[in-house]
N, C-alpha and C positions, 0 to 999 in steps of 0.2 A: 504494500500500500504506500502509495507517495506520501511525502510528509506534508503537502499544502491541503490534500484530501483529509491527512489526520486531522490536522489543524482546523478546517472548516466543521469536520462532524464533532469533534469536542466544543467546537463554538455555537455549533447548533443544539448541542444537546445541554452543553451546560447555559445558553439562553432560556432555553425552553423550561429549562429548574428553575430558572429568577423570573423570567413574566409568570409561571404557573405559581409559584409563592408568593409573589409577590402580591396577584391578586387577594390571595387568603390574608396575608397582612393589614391589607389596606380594610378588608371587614373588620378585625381584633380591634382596628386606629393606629395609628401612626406611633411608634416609640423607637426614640432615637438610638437607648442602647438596645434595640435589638436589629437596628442597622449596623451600630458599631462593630458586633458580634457576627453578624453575617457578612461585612466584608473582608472582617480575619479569617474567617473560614472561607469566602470566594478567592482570598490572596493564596491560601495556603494550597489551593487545587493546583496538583503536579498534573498535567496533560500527558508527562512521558509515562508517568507511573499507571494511568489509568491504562495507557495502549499496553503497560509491558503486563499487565495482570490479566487485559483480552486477549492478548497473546497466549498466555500463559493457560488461559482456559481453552482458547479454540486451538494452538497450535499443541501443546505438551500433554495438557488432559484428554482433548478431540469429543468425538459426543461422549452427553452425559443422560446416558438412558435410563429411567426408572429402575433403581434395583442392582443395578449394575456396579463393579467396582468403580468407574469412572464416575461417577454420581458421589460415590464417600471421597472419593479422593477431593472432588471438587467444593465437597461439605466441608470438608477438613480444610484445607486450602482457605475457604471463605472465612471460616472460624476465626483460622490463625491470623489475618487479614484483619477481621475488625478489631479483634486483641488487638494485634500489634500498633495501631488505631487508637486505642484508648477504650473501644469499647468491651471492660472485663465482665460484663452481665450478659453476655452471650447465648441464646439459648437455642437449641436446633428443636425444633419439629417436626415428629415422625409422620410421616401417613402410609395409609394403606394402598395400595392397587391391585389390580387386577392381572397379575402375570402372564403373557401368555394369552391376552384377550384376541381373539380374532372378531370381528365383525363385517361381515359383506356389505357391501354397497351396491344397491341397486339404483341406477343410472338414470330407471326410467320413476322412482321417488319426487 
């Protein structure tokens, strides 16, 4: 991926977190330190770090199928990530599926 393509979808994506917030803000009213506060955390967004972590899931992990070892490895991984983050209350949520489900599609539905 070129790095001007990087550069543009980090800038769309992370626009799309500040107008999408921004509007929820503006219902709570206006407070200044919670401006102050969101643009130390907008300053502190590393662009290289988010690619080398997509990377890191779509190149080294590859899919990550229900059930599958590449699915824990990629729990783990994400775990270790927001720890490493700051965030120590971490908690993973199990769920159930259906292993093995087939379902035919009928075309003419």
């Amino acid at each position: 991926m070129k790095k001007g393509t990087k550069i543009l979808g980090a800038s769309l994506l992370a626009g799309s977190l500040l107008f999408s917030s921004h509007s929820v803000m503006a219902i709570q009213g206006e407070n200044p330190s919670e401006h102050a506060f969101d643009n130390k955390v907008i300053k502190r967004i590393d662009v290289e770090k988010i690619y080398q972590n997509l990377s890191h899931l779509a190149v080294n992990i590859g899919p990550r199928v229900a059930g599958t070892q590449s699915e824990q490895t990629t729990v783990d991984y994400i775990t270790g990530k927001f720890k490493e983050y700051g965030l120590n209350e971490v908690e993973v949520q199990p769920f159930h599926f259906i292993k093995d489900y087939k379902h035919e599609v009928n075309p003419k539905s």
